[in-house]
TILOZA-417779 format. One line per 10 residues: number of its first residue (from 1); their letters; for each residue x negated, y negated, z of N, C-alpha, C. Coordinates in Angstrom, 1 decimal. Atoms other than C-alpha are relative to their C-alpha. Layout:
NUM> A> X,Y,Z,X,Y,Z,X,Y,Z  ...
//
This chain:
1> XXXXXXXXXX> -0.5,-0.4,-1.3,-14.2,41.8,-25.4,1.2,-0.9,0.3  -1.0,1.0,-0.2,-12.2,38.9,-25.1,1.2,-0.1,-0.9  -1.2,-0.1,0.9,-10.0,39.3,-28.1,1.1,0.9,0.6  -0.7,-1.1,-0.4,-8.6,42.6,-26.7,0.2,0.3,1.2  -0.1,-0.5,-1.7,-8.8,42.5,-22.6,1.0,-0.5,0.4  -1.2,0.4,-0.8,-5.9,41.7,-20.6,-0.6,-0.5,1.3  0.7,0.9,-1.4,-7.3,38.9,-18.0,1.2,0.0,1.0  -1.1,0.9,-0.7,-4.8,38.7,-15.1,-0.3,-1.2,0.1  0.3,1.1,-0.4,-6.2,35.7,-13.9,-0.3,-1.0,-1.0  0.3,0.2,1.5,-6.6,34.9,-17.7,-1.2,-1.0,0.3
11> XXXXXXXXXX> 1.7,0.6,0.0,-10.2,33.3,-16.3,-1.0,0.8,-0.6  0.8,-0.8,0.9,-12.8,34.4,-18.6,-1.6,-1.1,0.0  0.9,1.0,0.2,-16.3,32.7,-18.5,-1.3,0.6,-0.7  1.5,-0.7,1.0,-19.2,32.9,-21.4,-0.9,-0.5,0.1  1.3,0.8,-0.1,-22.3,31.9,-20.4,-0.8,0.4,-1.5  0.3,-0.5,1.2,-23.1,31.5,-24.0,0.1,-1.7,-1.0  0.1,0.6,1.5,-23.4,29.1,-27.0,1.3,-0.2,-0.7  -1.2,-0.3,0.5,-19.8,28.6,-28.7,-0.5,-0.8,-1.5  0.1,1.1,1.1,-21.0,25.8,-31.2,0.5,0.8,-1.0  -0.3,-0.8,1.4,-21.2,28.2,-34.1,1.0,0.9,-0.5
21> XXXXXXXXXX> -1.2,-1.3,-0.1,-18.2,30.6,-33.7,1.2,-0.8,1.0  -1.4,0.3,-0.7,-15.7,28.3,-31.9,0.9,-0.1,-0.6  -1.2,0.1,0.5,-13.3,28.3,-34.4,0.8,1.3,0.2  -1.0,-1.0,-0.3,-12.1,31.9,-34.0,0.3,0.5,1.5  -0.1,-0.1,-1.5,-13.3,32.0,-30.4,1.1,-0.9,0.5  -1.1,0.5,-0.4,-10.9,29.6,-29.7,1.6,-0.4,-0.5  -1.2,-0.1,0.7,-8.0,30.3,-32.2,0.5,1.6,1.6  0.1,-1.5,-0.8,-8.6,34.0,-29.7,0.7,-0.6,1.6  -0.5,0.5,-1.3,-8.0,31.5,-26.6,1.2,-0.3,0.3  -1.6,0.7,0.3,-5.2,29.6,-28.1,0.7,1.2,0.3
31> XXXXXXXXXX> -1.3,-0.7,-0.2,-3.1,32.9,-28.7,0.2,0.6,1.4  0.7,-0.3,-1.7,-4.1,34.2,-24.9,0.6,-0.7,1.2  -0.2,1.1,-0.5,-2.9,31.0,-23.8,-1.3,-0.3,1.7  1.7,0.4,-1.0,-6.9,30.9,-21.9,-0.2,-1.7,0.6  0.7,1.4,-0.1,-7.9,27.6,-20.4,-1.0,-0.5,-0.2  1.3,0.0,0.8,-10.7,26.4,-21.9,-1.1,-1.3,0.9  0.8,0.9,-0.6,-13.5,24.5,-19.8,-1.2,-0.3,-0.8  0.9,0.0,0.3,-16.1,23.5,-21.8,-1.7,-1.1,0.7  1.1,0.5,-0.6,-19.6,22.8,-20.3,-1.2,-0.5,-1.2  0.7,-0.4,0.9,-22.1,21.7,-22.6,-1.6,-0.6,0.9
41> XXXXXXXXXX> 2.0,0.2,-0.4,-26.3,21.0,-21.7,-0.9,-0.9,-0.9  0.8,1.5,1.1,-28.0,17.9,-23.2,-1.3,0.4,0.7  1.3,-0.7,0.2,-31.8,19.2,-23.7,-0.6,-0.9,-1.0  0.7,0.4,0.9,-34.4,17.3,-25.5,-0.6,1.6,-0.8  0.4,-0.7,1.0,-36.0,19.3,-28.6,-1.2,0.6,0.6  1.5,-0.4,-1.1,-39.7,19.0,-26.7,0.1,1.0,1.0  -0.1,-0.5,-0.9,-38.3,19.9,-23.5,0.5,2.1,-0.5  -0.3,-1.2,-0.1,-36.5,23.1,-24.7,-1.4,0.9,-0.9  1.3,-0.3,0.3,-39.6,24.0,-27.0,-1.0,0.7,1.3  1.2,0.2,-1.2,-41.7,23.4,-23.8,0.5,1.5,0.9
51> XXXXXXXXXX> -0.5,-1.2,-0.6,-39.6,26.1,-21.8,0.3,1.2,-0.8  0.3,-1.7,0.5,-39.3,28.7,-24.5,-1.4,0.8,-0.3  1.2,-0.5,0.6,-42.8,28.7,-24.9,-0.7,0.6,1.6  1.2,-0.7,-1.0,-44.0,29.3,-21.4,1.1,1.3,0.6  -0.9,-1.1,-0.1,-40.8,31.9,-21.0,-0.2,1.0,-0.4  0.5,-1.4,1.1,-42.3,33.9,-24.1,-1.8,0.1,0.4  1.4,0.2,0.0,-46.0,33.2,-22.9,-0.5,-0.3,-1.4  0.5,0.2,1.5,-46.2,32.0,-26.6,0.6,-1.1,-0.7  -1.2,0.2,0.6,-44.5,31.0,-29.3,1.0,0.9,-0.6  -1.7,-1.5,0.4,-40.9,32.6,-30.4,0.1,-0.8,-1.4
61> XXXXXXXXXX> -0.2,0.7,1.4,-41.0,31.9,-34.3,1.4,0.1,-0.2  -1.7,0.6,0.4,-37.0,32.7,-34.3,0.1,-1.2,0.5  -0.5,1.1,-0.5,-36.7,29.9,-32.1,-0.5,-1.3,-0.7  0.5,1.3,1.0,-39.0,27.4,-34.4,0.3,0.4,-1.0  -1.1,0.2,0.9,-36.8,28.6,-37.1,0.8,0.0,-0.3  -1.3,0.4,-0.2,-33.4,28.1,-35.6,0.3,-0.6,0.3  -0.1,1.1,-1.1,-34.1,25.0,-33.4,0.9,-1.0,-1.0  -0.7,0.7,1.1,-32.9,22.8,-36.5,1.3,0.2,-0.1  -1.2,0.1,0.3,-30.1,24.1,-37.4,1.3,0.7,1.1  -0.8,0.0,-1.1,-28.9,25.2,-33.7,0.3,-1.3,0.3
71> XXXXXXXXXX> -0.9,1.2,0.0,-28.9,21.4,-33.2,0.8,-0.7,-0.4  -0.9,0.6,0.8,-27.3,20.6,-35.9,1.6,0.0,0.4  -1.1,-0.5,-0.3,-24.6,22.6,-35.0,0.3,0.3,1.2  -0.5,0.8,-1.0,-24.4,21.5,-31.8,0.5,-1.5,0.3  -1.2,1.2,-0.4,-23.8,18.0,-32.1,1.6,0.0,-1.2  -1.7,-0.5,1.1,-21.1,19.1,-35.3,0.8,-0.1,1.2  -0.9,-0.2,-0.9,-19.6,20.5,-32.2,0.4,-0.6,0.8  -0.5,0.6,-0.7,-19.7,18.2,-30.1,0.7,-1.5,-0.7  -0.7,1.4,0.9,-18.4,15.1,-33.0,1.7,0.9,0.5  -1.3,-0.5,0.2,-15.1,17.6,-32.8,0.9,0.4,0.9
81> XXXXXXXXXX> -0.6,-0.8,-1.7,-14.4,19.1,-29.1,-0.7,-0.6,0.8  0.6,0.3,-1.6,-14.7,17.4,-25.8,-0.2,0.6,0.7  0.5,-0.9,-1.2,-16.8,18.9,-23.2,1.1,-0.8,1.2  0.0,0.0,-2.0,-15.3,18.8,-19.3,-1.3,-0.4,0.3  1.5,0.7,-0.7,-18.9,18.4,-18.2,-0.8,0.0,-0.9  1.1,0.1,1.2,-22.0,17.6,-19.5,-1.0,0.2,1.0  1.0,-0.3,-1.0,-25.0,18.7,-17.7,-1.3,-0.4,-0.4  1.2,0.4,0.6,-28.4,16.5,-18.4,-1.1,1.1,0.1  0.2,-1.3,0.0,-30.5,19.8,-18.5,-1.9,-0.4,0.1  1.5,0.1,0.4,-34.2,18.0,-18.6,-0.9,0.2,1.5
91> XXXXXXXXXX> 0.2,0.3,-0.9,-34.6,17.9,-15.1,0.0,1.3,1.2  -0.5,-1.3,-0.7,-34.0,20.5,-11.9,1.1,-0.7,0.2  -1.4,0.4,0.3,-30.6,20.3,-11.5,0.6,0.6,1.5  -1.2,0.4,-1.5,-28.3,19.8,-8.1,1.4,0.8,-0.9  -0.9,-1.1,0.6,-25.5,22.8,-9.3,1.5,-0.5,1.0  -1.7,0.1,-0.6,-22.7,21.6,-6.6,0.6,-0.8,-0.5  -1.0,0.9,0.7,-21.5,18.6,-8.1,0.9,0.7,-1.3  -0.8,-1.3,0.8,-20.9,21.2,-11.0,0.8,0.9,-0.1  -1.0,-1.2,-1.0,-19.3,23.7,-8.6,1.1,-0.6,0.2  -1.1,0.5,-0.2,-17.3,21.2,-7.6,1.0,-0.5,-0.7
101> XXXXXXX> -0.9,0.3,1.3,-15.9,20.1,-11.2,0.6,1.2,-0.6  -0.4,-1.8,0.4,-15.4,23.8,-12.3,1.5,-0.3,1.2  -0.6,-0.4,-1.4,-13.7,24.4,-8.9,1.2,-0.4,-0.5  -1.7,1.0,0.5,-10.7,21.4,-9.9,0.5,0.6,-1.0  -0.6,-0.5,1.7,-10.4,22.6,-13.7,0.7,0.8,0.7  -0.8,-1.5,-0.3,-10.1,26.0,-12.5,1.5,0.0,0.8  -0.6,-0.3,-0.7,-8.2,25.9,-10.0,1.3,-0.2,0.2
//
């Protein structure tokens, strides 16, 4: 969607995962000339286990056979691109301070 749309406001936001695909996703930004905010979610291993399990009432065997090498390839990503924020994710979480760092990037 994003390769091909014409943003006026050229704000575009993916509530999504980039780790694994940010090289063309953001070669796609670069030509665009997009601004790029990146947010990332610091999650213990336990903790996200703990929450996909009572989300699936179970266990989700893709997720105990991707967890590995999703983190992997998330800290890769993060040794190479700076986040803008970082959001401790283990906890309930207070969103305005958030709102309010978005808000400045953006704006």
């Amino acid at each position: 969607m994003y390769k091909n749309w014409n943003f006026k406001n050229k704000l575009l936001i993916l509530d999504k995962g980039i780790d694994r695909k940010y090289k063309k996703t953001f070669s796609i930004f670069k030509k665009n000339k997009y601004k790029v905010v990146i947010i990332r979610l610091n999650i213990s291993k336990k903790t996200a286990h703990k929450r996909v399990f009572e989300r699936n009432k179970g266990k989700d065997e893709h997720f105990n056979n991707e967890i590995n090498r999703w983190i992997k390839e998330w800290r890769e990503f993060g040794k190479k691109i700076k986040s803008d924020i970082i959001i401790n994710n283990e906890k309930d979480l207070n969103l305005k301070p958030l709102f309010k760092k978005v808000d400045k990037l953006i704006g």
